[in-house]
KOLSERO-705855 format. One record per residue: z, x, y of N, C-alpha, C, O, CB in turn. Coordinates in steps of 0.1 Angstrom, whole numbers, plus 5000, padded with zeros to 4 digits. Glycine has a CB too. Layout:
N
ATOM     nz     nx     ny    caz    cax    cay     cz     cx     cy     oz     ox     oy    cbz    cbx    cby
ATOM      Z      X      Y      Z      X      Y      Z      X      Y      Z      X      Y      Z      X      Y
...
***
This chain:
249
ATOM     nz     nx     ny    caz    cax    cay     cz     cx     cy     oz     ox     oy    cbz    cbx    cby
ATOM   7806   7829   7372   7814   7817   7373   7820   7813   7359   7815   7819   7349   7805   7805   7377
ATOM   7826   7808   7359   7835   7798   7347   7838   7784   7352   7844   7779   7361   7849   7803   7343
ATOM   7828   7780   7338   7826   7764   7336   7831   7762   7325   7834   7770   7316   7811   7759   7336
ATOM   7835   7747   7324   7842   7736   7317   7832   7726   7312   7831   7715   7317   7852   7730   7326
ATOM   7823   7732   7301   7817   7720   7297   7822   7706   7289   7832   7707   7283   7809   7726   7291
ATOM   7816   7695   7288   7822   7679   7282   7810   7676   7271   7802   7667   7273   7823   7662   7296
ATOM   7810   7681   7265   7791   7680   7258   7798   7671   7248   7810   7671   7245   7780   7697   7250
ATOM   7787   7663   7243   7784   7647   7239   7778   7658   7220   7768   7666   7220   7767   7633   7253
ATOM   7786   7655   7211   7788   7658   7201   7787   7649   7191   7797   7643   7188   7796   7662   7201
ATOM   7773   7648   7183   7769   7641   7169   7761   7644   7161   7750   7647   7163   7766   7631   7169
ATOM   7768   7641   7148   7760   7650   7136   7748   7648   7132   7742   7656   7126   7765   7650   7124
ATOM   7743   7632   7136   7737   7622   7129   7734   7611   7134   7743   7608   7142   7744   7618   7120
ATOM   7724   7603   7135   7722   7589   7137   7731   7577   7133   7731   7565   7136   7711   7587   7132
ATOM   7737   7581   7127   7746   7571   7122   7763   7578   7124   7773   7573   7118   7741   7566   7105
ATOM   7763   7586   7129   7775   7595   7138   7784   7587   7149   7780   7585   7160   7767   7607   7147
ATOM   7793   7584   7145   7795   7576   7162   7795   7585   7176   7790   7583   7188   7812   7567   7162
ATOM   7802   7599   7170   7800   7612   7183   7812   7609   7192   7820   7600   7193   7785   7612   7194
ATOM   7810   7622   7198   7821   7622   7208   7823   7632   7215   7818   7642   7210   7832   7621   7204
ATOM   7832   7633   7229   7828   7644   7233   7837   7651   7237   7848   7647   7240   7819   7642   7240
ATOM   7833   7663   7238   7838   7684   7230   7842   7689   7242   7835   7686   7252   7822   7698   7223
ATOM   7847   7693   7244   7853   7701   7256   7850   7719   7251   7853   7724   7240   7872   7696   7258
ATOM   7845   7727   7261   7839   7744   7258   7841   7752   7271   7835   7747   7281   7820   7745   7255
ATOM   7847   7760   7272   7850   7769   7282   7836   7777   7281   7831   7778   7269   7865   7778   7278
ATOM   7827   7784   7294   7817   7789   7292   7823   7803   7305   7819   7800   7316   7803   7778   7295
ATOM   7827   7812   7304   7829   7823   7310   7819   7832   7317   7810   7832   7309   7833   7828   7303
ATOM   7816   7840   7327   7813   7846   7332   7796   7844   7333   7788   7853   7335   7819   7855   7328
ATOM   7794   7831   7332   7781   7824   7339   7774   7827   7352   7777   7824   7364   7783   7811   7341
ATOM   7762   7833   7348   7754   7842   7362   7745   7828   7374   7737   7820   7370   7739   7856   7353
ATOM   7748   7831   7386   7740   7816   7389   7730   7817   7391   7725   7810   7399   7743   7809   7399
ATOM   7721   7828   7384   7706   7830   7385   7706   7823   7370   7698   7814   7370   7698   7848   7390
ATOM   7710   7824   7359   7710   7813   7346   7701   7802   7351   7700   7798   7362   7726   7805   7343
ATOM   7694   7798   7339   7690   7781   7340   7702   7776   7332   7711   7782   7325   7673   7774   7330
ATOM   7699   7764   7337   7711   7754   7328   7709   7752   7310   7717   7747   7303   7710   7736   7335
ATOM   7693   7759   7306   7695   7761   7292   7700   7775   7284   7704   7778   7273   7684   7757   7287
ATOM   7698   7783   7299   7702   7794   7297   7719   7797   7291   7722   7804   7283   7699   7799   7309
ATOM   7727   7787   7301   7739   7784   7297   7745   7778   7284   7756   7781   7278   7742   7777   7305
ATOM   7733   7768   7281   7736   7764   7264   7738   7775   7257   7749   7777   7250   7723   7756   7257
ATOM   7730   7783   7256   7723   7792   7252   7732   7802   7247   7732   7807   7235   7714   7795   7261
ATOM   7741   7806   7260   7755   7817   7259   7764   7805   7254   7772   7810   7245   7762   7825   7277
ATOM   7765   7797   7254   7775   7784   7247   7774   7785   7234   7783   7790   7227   7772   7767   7249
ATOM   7761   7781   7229   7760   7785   7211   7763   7797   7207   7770   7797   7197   7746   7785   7205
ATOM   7758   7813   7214   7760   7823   7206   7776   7827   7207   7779   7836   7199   7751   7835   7211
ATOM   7785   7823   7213   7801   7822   7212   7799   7809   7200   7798   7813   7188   7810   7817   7231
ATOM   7799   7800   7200   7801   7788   7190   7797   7793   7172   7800   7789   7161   7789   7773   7197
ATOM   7787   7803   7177   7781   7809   7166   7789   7822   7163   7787   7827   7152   7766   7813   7169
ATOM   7796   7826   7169   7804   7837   7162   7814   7835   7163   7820   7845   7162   7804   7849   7166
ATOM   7823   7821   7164   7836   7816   7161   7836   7805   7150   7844   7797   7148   7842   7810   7173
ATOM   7818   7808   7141   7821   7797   7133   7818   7786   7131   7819   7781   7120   7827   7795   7134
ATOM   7814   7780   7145   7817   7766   7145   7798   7764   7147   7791   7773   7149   7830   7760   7160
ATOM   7794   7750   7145   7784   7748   7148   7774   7745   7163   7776   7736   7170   7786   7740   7142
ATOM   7764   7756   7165   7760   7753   7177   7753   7737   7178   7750   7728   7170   7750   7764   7179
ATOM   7752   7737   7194   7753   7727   7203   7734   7721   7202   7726   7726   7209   7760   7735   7218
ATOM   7732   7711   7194   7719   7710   7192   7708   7705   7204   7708   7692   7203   7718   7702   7181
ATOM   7699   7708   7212   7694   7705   7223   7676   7705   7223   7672   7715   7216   7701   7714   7231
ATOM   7668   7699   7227   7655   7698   7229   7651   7707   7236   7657   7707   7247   7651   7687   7234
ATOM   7641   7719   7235   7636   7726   7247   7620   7733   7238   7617   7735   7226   7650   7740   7254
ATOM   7614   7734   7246   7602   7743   7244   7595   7751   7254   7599   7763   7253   7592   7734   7240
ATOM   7588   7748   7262   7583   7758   7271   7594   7767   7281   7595   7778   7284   7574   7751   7280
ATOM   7604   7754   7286   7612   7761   7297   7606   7766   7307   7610   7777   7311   7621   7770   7293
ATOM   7591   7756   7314   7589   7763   7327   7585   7747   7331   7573   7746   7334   7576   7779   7327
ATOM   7593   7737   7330   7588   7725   7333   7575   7718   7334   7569   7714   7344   7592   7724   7340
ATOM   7572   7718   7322   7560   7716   7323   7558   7706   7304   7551   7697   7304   7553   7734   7327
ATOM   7566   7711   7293   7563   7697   7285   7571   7691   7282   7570   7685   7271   7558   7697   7274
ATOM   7586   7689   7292   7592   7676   7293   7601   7671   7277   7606   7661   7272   7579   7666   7297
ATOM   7598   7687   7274   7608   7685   7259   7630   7684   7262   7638   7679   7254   7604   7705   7247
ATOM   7632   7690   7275   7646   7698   7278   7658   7686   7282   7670   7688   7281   7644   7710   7292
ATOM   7649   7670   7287   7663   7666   7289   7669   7659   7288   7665   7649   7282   7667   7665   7296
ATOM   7682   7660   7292   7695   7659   7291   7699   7654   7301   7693   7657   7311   7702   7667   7289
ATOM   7715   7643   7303   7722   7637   7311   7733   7645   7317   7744   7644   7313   7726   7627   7304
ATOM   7728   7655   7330   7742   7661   7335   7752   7654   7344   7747   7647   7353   7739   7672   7342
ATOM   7760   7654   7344   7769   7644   7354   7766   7634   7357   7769   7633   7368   7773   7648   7366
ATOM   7758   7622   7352   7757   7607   7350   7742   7608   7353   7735   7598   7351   7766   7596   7362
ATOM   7737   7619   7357   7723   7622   7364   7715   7629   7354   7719   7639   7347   7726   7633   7379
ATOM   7698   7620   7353   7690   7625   7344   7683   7642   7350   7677   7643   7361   7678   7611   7341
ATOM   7685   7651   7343   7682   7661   7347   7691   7669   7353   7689   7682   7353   7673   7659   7352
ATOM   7701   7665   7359   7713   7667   7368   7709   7671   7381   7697   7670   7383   7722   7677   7362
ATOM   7715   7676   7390   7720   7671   7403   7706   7674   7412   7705   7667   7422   7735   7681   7408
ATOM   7695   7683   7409   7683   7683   7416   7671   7676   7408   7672   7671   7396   7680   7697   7421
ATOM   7659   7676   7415   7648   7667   7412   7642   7675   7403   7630   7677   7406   7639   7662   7424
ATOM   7646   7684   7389   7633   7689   7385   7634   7685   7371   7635   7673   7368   7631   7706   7388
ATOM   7634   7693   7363   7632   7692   7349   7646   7703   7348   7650   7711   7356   7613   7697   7340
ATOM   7651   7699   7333   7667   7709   7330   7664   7724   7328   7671   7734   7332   7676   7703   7313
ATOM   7654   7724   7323   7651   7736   7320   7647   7746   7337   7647   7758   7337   7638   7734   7308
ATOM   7644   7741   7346   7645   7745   7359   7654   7744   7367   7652   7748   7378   7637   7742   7364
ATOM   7666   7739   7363   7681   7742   7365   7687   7749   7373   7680   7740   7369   7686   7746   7356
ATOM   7693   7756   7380   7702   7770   7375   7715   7766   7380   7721   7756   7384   7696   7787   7381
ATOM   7717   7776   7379   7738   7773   7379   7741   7773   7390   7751   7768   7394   7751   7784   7373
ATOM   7727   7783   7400   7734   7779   7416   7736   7767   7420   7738   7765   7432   7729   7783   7426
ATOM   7734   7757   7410   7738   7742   7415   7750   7741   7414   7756   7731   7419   7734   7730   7409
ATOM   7754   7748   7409   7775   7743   7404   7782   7751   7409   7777   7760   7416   7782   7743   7386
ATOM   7792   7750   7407   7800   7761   7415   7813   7771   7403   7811   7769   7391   7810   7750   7428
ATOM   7822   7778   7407   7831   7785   7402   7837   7771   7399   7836   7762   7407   7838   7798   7411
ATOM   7847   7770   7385   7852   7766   7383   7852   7746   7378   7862   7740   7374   7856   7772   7392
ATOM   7838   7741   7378   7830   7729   7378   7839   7729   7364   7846   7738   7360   7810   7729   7379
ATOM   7837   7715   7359   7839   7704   7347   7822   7701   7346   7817   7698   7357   7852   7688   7352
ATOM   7815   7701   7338   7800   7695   7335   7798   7688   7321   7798   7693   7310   7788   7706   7335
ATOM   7796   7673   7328   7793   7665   7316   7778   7669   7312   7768   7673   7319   7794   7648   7320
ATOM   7779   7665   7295   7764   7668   7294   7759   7657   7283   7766   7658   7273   7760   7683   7289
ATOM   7752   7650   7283   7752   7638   7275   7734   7640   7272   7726   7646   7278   7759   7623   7285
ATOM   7732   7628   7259   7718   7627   7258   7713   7617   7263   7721   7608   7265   7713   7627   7246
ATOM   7704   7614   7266   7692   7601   7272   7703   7589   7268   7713   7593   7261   7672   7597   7262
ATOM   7703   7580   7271   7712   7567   7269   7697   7559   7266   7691   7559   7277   7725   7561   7284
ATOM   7691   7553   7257   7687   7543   7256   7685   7535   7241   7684   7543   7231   7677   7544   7263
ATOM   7684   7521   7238   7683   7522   7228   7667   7522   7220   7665   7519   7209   7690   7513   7225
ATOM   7655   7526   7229   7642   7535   7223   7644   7548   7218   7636   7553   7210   7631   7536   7232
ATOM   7656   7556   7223   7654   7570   7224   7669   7570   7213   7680   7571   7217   7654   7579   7243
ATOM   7666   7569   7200   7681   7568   7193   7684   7586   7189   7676   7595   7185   7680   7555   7175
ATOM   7697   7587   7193   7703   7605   7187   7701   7607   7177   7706   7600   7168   7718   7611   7186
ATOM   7694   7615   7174   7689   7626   7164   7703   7632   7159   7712   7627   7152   7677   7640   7171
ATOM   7702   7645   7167   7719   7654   7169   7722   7655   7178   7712   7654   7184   7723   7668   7166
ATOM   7734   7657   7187   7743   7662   7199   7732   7656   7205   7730   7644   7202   7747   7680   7202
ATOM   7721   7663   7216   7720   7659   7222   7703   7659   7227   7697   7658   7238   7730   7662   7226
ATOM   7699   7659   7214   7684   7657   7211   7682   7643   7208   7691   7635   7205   7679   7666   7198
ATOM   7669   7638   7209   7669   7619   7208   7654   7623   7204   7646   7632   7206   7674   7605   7225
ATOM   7655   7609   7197   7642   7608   7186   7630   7599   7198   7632   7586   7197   7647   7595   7167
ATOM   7619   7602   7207   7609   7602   7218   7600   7594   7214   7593   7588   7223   7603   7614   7221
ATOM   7599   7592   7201   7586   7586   7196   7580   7580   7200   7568   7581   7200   7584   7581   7188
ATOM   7587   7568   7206   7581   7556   7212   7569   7558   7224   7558   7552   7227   7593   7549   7217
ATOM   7578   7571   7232   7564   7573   7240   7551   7576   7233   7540   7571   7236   7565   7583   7249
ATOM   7554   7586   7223   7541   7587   7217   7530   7574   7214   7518   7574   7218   7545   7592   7205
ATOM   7536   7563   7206   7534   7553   7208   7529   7543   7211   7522   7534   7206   7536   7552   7209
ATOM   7538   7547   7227   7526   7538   7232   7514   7544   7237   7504   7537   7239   7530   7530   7242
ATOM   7512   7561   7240   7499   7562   7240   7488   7565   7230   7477   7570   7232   7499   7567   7247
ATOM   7494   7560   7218   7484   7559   7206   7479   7542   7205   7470   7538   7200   7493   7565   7189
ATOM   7489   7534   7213   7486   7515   7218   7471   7520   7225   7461   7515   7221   7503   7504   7234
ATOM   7471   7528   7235   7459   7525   7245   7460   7540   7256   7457   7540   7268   7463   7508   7254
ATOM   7464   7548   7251   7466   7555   7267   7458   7568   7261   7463   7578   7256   7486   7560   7275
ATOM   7440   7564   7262   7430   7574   7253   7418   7568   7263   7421   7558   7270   7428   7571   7232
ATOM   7407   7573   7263   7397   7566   7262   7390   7572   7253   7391   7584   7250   7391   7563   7274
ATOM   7380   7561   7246   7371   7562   7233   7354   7569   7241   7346   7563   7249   7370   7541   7225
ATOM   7353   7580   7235   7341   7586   7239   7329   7593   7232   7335   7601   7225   7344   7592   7247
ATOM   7317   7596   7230   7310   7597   7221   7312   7614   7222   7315   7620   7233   7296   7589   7223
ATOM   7310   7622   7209   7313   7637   7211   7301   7641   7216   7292   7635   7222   7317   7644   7196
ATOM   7303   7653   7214   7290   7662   7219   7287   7670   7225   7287   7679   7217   7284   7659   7225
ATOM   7284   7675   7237   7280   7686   7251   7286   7684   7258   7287   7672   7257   7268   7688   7259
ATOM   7295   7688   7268   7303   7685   7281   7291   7680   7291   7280   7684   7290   7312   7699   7288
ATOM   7295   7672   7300   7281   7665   7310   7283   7673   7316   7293   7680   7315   7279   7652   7318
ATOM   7272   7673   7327   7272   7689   7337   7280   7679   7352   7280   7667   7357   7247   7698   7341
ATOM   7286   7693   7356   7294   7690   7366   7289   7678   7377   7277   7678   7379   7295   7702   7373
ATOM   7297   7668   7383   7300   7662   7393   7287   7649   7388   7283   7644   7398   7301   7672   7408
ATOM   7281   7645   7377   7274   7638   7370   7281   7625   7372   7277   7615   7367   7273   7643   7356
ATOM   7290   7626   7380   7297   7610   7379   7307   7612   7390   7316   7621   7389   7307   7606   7362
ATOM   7306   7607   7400   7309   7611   7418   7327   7603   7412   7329   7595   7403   7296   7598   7438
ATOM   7337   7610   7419   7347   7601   7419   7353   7602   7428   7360   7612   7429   7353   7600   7411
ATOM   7353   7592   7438   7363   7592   7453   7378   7601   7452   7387   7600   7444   7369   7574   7457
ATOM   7376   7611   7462   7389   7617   7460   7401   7609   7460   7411   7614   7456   7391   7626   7469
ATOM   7400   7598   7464   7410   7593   7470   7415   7589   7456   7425   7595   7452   7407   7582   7480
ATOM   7409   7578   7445   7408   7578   7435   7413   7592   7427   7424   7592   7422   7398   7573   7435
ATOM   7405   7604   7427   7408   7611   7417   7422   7616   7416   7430   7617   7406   7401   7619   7418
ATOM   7423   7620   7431   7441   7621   7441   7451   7611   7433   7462   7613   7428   7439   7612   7461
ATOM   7448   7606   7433   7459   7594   7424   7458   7593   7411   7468   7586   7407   7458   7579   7429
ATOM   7451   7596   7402   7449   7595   7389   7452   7607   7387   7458   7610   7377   7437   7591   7384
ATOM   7448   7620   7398   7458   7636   7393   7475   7634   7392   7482   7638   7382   7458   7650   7408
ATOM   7479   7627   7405   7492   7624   7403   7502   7619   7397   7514   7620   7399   7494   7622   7408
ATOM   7492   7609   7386   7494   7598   7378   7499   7609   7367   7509   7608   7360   7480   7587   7375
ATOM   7489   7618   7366   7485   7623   7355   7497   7635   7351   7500   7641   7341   7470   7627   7357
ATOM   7500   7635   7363   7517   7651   7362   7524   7649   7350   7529   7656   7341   7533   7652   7378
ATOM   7525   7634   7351   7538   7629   7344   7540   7640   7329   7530   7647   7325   7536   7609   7339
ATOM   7552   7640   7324   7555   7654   7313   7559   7644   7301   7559   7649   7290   7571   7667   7319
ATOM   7564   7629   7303   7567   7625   7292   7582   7629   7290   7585   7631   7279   7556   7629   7281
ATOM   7594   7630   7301   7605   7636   7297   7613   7629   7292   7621   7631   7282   7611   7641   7304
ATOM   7612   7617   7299   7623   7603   7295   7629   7602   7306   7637   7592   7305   7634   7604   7282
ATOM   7631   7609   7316   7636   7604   7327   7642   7593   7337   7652   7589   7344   7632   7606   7329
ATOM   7629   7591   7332   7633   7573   7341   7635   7565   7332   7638   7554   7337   7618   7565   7351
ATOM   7637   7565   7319   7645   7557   7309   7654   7558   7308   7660   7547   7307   7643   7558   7300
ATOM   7663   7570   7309   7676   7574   7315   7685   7576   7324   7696   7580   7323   7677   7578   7315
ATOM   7678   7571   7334   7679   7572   7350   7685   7550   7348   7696   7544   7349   7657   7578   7361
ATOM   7674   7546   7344   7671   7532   7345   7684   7524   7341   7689   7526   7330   7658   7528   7335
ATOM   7688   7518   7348   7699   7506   7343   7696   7497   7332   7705   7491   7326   7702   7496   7352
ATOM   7683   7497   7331   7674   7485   7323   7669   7493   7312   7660   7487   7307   7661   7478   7332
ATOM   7672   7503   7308   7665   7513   7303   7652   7514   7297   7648   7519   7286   7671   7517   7296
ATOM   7645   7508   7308   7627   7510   7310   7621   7522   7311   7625   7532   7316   7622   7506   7321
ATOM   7606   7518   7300   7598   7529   7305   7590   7527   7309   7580   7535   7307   7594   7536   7299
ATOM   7588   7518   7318   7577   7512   7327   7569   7521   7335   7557   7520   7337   7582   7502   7335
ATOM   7579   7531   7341   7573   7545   7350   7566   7554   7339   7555   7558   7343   7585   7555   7358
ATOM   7570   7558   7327   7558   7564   7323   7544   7554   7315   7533   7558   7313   7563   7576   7314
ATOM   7551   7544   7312   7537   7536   7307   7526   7535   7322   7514   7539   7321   7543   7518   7301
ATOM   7532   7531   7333   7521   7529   7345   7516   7542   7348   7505   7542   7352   7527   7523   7360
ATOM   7522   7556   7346   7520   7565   7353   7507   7568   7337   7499   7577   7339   7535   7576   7359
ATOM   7507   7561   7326   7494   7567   7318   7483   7555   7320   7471   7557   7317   7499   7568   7300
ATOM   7488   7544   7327   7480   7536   7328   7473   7536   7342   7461   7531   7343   7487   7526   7325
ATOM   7479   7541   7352   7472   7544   7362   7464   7557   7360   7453   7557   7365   7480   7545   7374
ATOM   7467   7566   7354   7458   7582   7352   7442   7575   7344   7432   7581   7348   7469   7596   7336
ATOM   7441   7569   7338   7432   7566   7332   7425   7549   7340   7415   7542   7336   7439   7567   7316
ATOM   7430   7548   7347   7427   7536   7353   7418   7538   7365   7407   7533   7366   7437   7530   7356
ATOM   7424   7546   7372   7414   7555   7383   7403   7561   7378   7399   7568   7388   7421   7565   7389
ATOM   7397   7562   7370   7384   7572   7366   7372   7562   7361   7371   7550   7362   7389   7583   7351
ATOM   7366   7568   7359   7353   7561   7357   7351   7560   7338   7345   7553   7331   7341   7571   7366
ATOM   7356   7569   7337   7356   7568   7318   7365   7561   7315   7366   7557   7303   7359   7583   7308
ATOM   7376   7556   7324   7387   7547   7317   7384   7532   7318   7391   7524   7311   7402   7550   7324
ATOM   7373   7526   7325   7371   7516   7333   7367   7505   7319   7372   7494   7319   7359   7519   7346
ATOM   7356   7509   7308   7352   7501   7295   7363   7497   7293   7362   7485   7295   7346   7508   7283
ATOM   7379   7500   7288   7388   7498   7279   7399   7491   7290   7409   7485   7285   7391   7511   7269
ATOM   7399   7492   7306   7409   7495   7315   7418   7480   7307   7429   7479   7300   7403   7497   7334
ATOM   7410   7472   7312   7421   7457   7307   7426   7455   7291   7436   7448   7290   7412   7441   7310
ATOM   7419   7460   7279   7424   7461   7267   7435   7471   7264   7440   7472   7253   7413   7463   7260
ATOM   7438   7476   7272   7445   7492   7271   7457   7487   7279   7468   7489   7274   7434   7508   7280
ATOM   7455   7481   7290   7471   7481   7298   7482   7468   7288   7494   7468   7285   7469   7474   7320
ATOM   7470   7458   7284   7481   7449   7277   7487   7455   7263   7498   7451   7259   7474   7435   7274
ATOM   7476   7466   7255   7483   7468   7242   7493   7479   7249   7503   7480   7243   7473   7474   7226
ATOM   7492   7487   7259   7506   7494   7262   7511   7489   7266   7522   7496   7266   7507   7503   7269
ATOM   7514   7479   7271   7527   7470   7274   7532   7463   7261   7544   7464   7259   7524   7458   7286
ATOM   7526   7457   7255   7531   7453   7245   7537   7461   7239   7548   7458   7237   7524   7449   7238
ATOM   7531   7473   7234   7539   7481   7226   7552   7487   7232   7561   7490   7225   7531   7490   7221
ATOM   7550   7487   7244   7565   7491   7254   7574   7481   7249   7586   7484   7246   7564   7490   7272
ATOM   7569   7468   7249   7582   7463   7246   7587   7460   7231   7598   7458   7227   7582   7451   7251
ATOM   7574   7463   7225   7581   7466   7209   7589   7475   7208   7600   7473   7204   7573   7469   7199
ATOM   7585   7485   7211   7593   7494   7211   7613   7493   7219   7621   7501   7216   7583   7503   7217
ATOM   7614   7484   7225   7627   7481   7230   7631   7483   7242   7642   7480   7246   7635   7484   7224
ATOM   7622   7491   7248   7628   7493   7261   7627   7480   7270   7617   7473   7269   7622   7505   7269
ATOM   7640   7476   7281   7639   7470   7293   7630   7466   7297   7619   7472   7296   7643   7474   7300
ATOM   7631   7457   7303   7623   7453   7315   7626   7459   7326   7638   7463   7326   7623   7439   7318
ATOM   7616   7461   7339   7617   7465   7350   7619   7456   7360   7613   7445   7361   7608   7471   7352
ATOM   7629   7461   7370   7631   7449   7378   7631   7460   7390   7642   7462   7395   7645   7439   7376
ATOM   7623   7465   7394   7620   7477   7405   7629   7477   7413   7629   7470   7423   7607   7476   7413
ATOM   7643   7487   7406   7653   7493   7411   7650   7509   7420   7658   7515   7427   7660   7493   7399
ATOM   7637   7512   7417   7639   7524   7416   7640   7539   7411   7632   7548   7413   7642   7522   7416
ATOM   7654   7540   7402   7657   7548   7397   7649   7560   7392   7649   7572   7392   7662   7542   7390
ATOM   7644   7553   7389   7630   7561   7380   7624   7571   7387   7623   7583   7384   7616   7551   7377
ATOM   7619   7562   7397   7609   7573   7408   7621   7582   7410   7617   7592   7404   7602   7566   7425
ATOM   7633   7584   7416   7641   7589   7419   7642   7601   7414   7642   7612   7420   7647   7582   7417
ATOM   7644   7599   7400   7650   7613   7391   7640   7619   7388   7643   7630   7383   7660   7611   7377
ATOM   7623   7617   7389   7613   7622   7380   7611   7635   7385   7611   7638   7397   7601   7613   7379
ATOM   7608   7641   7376   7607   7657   7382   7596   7660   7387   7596   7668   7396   7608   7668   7372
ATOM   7584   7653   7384   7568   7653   7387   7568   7640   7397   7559   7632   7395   7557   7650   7372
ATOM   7575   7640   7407   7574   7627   7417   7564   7616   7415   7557   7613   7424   7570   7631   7429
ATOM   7565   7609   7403   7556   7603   7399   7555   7586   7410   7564   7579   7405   7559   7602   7382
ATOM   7551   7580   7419   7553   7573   7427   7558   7559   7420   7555   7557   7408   7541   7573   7434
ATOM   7566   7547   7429   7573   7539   7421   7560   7528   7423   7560   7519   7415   7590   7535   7425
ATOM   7551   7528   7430   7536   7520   7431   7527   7519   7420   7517   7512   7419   7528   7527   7442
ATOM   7534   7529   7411   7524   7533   7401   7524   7520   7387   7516   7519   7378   7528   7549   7398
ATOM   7537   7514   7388   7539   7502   7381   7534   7493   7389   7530   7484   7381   7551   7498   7377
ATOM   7531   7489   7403   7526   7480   7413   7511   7480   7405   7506   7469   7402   7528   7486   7430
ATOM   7507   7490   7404   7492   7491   7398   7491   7483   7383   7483   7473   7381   7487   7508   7395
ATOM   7503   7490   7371   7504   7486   7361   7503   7469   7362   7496   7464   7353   7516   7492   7357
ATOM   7506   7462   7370   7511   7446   7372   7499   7444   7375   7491   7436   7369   7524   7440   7384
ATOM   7494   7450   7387   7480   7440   7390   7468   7442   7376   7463   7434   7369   7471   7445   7408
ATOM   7467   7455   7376   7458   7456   7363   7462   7444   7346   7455   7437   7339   7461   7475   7358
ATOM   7474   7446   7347   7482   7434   7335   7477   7420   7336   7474   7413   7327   7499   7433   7338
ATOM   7478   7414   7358   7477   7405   7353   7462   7398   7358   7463   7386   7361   7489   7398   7355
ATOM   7449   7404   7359   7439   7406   7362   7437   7408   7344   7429   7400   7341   7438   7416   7374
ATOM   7440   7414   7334   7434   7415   7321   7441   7402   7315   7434   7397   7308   7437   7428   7312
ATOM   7449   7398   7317   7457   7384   7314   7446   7371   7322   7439   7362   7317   7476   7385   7323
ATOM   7447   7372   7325   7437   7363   7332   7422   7361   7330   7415   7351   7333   7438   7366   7345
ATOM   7421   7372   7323   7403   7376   7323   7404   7370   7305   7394   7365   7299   7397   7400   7327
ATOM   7414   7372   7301   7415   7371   7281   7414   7382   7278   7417   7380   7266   7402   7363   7270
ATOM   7413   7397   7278   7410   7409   7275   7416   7415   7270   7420   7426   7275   7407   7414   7281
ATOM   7421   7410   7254   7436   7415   7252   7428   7425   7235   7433   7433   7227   7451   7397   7248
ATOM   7413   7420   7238   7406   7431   7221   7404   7442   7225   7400   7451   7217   7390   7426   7212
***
């Protein structure tokens, strides 16, 4: 195939940017879509010009380092992570916008890498539990309803991509703050800290600048790890159950 890429071009944080137009020739549709970067730089690299700067690490979806804004869409046009991509999504002849996260927590680094920290962040606010070291306890020492555990596994997929911050109109991170706050909420080791822990991660969510949530959606939508949109439903009652109780040490 031959594609027409629009890629979102900046040197700097203080860059205003803009965006590049790149012919990509004879693109195989078994490619991932970083695979394509990939043949983009080594042409950009032997004409000279500066390659195309992008986040990735594992590339088997799984640490949520890879994405990017394809065609207005976080991750672009299917439900996974970018790095699980491939070109049989596009066709002969496509135009592909490629843009970085849009929010103002996630500020551009370069092109189209963005500075994450904030998630980090907030789970250094509360998304741990505090436990004495030692010997591992011997198996099943502490019963936990599947039902429960089932939902604190699913809580727990989340990759940290930014997804639903970029997805979000509001540009919230409320889906991955609930999705760390429900993983650790469901268990039985999370239960000492459960109400001190959801208010300093919310707080710090909003220090940090992201939106408020007004449960559009979005979020659940684009997440590659189907993280459920109930999972802030939890975040709220736990919030206002520790709000109510004083449990903010």
């Amino acid at each position: 195939m031959n594609i027409t890429l629009r890629v979102w071009r900046q040197k700097g944080p203080d860059d205003k940017g803009r965006m590049v137009t790149y012919q990509v020739e004879d693109v195989s549709p078994d490619m991932s879509f970083l695979e394509m970067l990939d043949v983009l730089n080594e042409k950009l690299q032997l004409e000279g010009e500066e390659p195309v700067a992008f986040d990735h690490d594992c590339r088997e979806g799984i640490c949520g380092a890879c994405g990017v804004v394809i065609d207005g869409e976080a991750h672009g046009p299917e439900t996974t992570t970018t790095c699980q991509l491939h070109m049989r999504s596009f066709k002969d002849g496509d135009t592909i916008t490629v843009e970085p996260w849009r929010a103002k927590a996630f500020p551009v680094i370069k092109d189209l890498v963005v500075d994450r920290g904030a998630f980090d962040r907030i789970i250094q606010a509360g998304g741990y539990i505090s436990a004495p070291t030692g010997t591992a306890p011997d198996a099943h020492a502490m019963p936990v309803p599947k039902a429960d555990a089932d939902r604190a596994f699913d809580a727990a997929t989340c990759i940290g991509c930014g997804a639903c911050v970029a997805a979000c109109p509001n540009a919230s991170g409320m889906l991955f703050t609930a999705a760390k706050v429900t993983h650790l909420g469901m268990l039985p080791q999370g239960q000492p800290e459960r109400q001190a822990r959801v208010i300093k991660m919310v707080n710090q969510h909003d220090e940090e600048d992201f939106g408020g949530c007004t449960n559009i959606g979005e979020c659940a939508a684009v997440c590659p790890k189907g993280i459920p949109l109930d999972t802030i439903s939890q975040l709220n009652r736990d919030l206002l159950g520790a709000l109510a109780s004083g449990r903010a040490e």
